[in-house]
N, C-alpha and C positions, 0 to 999 in steps of 0.2 A: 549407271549400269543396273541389271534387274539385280533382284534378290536371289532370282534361282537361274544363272547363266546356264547352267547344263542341264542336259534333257535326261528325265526320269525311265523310270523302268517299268514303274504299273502307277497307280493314282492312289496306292496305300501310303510312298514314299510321299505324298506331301499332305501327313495328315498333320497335323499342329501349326505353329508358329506361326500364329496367327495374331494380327497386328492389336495394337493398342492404341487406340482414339481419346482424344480428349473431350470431354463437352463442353459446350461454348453459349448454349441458348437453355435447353430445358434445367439446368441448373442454373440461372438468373437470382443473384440472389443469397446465391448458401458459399460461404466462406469454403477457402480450400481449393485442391482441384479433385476433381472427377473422370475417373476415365472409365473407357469400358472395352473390356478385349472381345475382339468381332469373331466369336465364333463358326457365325452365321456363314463364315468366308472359307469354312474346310470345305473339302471336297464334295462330301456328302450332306453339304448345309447346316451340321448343328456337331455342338460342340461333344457327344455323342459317337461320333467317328473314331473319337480317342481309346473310346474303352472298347468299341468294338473289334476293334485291329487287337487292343490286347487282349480280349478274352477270346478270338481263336485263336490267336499264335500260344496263348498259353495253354487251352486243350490241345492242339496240337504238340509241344511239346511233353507235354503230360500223356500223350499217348492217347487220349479220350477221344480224339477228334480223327479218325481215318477216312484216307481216299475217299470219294464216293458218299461220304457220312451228313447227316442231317440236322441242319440247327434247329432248335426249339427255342422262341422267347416270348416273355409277356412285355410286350413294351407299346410308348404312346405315340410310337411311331419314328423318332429317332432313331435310338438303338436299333432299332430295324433295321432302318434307313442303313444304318453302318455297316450293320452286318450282312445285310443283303449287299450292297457293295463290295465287302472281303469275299464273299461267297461265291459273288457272280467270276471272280477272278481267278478261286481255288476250287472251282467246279463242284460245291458243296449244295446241298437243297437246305432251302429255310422255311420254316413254318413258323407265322405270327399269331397273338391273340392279342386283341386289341378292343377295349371299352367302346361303348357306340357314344361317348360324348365327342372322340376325334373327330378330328377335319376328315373330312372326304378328300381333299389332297393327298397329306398323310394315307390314307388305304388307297389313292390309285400309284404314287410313287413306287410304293412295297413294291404293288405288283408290277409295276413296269418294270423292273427288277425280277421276277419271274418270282418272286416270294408267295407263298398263301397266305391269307388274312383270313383268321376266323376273330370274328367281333362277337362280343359278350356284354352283356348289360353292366352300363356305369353302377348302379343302384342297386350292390349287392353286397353282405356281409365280407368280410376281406376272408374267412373260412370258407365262403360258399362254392360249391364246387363249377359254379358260372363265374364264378369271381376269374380277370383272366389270368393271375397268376397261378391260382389252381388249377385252371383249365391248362395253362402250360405243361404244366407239372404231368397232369392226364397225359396228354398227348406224347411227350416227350419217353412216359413211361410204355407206351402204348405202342411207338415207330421203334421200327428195326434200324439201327445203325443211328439213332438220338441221339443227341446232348443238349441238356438245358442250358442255355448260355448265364443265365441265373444271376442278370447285371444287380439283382436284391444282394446277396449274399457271395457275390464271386470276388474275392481278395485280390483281382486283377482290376477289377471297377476302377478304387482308389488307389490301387500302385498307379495305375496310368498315368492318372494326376498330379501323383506326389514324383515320377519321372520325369512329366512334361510340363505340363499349366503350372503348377506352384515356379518349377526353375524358370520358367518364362517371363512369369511374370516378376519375379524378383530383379530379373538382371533388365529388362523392359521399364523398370522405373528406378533402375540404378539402387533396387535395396532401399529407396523412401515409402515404399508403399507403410501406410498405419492402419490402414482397414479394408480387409475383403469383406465381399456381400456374395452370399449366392443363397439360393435354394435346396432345398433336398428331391428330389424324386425316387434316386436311390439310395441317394447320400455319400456316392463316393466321389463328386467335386469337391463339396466342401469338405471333408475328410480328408482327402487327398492333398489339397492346395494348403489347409489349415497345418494339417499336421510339416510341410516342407516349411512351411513361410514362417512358424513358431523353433521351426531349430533354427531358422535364420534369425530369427527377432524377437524371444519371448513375447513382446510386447504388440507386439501387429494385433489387433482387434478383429476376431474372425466370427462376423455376423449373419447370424440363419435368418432367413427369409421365406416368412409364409405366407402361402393363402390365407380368406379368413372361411374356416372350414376344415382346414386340416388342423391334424391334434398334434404337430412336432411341436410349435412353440408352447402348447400348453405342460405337454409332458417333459419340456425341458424345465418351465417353470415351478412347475406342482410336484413333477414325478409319477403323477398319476396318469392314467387314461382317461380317455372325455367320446364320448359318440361323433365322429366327423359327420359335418352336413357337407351336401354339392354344392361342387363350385365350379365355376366356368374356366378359370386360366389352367393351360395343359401342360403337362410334363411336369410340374412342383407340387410337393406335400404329397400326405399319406393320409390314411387311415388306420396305419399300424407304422411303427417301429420298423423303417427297414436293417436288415443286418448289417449294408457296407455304411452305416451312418453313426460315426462315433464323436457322438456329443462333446464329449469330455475335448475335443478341439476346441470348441466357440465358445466366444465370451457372452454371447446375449442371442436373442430371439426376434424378430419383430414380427407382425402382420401387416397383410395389404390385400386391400378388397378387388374383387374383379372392377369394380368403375373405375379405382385408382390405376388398377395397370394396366388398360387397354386404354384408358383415357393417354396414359402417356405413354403406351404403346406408339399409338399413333403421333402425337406427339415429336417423338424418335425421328419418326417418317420427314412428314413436314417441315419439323425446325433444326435438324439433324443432318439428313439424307441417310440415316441408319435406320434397313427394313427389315427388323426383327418381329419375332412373334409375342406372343401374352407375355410371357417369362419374362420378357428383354425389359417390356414396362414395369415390371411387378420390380425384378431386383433395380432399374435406375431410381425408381418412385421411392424405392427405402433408405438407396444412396443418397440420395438430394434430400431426402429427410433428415438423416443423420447428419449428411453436414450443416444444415443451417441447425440442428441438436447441437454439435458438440461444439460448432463456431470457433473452430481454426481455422489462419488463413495460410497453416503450412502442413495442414492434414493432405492426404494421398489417398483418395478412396477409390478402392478397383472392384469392379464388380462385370459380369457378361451379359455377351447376349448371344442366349444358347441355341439359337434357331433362325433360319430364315424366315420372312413376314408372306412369303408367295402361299406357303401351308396354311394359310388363315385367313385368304382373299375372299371365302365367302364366310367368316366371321369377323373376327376383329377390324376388318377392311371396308364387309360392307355397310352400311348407310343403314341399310332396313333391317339386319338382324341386329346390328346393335342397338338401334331403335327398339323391337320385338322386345329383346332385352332387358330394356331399362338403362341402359349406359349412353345412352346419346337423345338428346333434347329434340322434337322434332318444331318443323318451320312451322310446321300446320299442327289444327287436333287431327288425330287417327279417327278410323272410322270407330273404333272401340269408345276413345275418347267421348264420341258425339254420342252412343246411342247411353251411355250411363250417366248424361247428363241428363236425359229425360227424367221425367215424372216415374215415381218405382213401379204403377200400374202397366207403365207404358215399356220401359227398359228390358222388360220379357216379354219373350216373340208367344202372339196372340194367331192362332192358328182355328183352320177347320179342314177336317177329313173329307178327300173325295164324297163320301156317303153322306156326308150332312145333309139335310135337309136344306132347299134354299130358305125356309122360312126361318129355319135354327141361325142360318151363317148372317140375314138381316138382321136379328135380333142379338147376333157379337157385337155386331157393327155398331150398333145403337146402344148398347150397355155398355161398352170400351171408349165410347166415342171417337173412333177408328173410320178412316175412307177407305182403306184397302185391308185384307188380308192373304197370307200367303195359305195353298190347299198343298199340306203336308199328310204326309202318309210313314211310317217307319224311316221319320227323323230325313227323308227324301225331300224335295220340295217337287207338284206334282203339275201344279198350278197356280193362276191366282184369282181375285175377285176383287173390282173396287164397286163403292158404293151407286156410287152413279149410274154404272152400266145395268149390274143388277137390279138396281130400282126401277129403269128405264125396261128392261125387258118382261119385268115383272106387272105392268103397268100394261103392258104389251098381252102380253099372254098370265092371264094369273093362277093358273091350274101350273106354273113353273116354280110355285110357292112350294108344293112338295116332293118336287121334283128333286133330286142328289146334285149337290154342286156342281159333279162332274160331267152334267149334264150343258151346262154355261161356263165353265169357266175357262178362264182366259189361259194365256204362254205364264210360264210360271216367271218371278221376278226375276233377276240377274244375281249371281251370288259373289261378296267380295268376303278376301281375309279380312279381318277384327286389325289389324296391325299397320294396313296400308292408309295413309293420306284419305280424308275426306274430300280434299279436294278434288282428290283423283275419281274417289265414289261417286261424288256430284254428276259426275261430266255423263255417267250412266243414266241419269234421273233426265228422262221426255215428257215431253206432253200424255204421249202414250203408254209412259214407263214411271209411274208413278212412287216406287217405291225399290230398294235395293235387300236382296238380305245378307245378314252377316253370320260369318261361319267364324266360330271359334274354339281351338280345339279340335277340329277336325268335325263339329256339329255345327250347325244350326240354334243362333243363340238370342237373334236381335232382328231388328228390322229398322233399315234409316230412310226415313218421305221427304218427300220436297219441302213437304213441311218442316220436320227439322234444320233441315239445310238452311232453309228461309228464315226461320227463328234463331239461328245459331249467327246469320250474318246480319241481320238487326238489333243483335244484344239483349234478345227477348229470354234465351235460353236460362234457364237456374242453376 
């Protein structure tokens, strides 16, 4: 028989109770069991739905939230997610702010939800008034009939958790569990579950899980504050202290780099059939660490997976940005690869101005020891010139000696990204197409010849 024989009333009623999985493949290896509870499987995809149901029903009862009235939140696309799903049902309007490191998933779900997303730069002081929590703040102070949902500091965050996730998860493993893992982003998961699962068990080991980037495990270790650098996995850590995140639950800290938890992000996927986001890699990669750490084979370690994997189909899923990256090995060199394995004269793109004189852009050609050059003008590409042609014309007609390049030159090279397969740049290199250039950055950085190609598949390259 199902789990929910009777039919619901709106799709807030089935926001929790969400199942518990064992793993069987990417823990190979590490004593104990492992499990991970699929958050991914709520209504609104991430385990996030939880606090947002309770932080309106708690404005609402606190009187803050009336008819007609307007959500304010800084979030990484979750919590949105959540509350724009309470919203669309309680006929309330939402306004988000949201970092431009997010998936474009994430900002097109919001709004299909009828939500606004205002995006603000990842790469700001957490006081700056672009920062999106402050920009929340702004706004929220700014609309008539507002309320900040203020999943940082709102004491509804972690009651959630300590109402639902912590009892779920206790009586879900019959009361064996010995160690949670999660993350902080706001910190009222692990707050929440930590503080329930420790009146049940003093003893349960309640493990914080970071980026490496963010400064929670540093500040739990030191006490101190440290400068956070960017990092790629979304929705965990900080760069400050958030308010629902109380330390004094967890017994330890760890770190995990973005290779480590997209590598087994994916992973999930593949050896699992569980398709969760960054997070979901980050907190199993610290689970499976710990237990082949503490090597019991009657340990219970529970830890989530806070998001669906469809929000990160053009990162952590695709091929070429995790390539672009640095997190995934390619089959081939990139075009990037081949031109910095040139000669260091050669590795920087050697150029001439429309205006050049044709006798100036012969005598590049001849002091670079270069067949082709691309006729660049304000970082544009305008045209080109190889040696041959020009010599052959020059030979022809020799009053074209000081004649402007612009006067002969040919269709300009073809332009490829720095990131994409050489092999794929190859296929652009003709008889009549001598040379490819490459754009890095959004500039103009390189240039790859037949020549290289030629020398990189005869093992002549250095």
């Amino acid at each position: 028989m199902s789990n929910n024989p009777l039919p619901y009333d709106n799709i807030t009623e089935v926001v929790g109770f969400t199942p518990l999985i064992r793993l069987n493949s990417v823990n190979a290896g590490a004593p104990g069991t492992i499990y991970v509870k699929c958050e991914f499987l709520s209504p609104g995809g991430s385990v996030k739905d939880r606090i947002g149901l309770a932080m309106v029903e708690a404005a609402e009862r606190e009187g803050r939230l009336k008819p007609g009235g307007v959500i304010v939140e800084a979030t990484s696309g979750n919590t949105g997610m959540a509350l724009a799903m309470v919203a669309a049902i309680r006929g309330y309007r939402c306004i988000f702010t949201m970092p431009d490191k997010m998936s474009q998933e994430k900002v097109k779900l919001l709004r299909s939800f009828g939500a606004e997303v205002v995006i603000v730069p990842t790469a700001v002081p957490p006081d700056h008034p672009e920062h999106y929590t402050m920009k929340a703040q702004s706004i929220a102070r700014e609309t008539p009939g507002a309320i900040l949902a203020d999943q940082f500091y709102n004491p509804a965050n972690a009651q959630a958790h300590y109402d639902t996730t912590g009892p779920e998860i206790w009586e879900q493993t019959e009361g064996k569990v010995t160690h949670f893992f999660a993350g902080s982003g706001t910190g009222g998961t692990i707050t929440g579950v930590g503080r329930y699962l420790k009146e049940q068990n003093p003893d349960v080991q309640i493990v914080g899980v970071d980026p490496a980037g963010s400064v929670l495990k540093s500040f739990f270790d030191t006490g101190e504050m440290i400068q956070g650098e960017p990092y790629k996995v979304e929705g965990l850590g900080s760069d400050k202290i958030p308010g629902a995140l109380d330390m004094s639950v967890t017994d330890r800290w760890v770190t995990v780099t973005d290779a480590q938890s997209f590598g087994m992000t994916r992973r999930l996927a593949r050896e699992e059939g569980l398709f969760g986001g960054g997070s979901s890699g980050l907190l199993v990669h610290a689970a499976v660490e710990a237990a082949k750490e503490f090597d019991d084979s009657e340990a219970v370690f529970v830890t989530l997976l806070p998001d669906w994997g469809e929000r990160y189909l053009t990162k952590i899923y695709d091929d070429d940005w995790m390539r672009e990256n640095g997190f995934l090995k390619r089959a081939h060199p990139s075009v990037h690869d081949m031109v910095s394995s040139k000669d260091v004269e050669l590795s920087e793109l050697i150029s001439v101005q429309p205006s050049t004189p044709v006798r100036v852009a012969l005598s590049t050609l001849s002091s670079h020891n270069v067949s082709q050059l691309p006729v660049i003008l304000d970082g544009e590409s305008m045209g080109s010139i190889t040696e041959s042609e020009l010599m052959a014309s020059v030979i022809e007609d020799p009053e074209l000696l000081d004649r402007p390049v612009e006067a002969i030159m040919d269709a300009s090279f073809p332009i490829v990204d720095s990131h994409i397969d050489a092999e794929s740049a190859a296929g652009l290199l003709t008889r009549k197409n001598p040379a490819v250039l490459v754009r890095e950055g959004g500039e103009l950085q390189g240039i790859l010849t037949r020549y290289d190609v030629v020398r990189n598949l005869t093992g002549t390259a250095s």
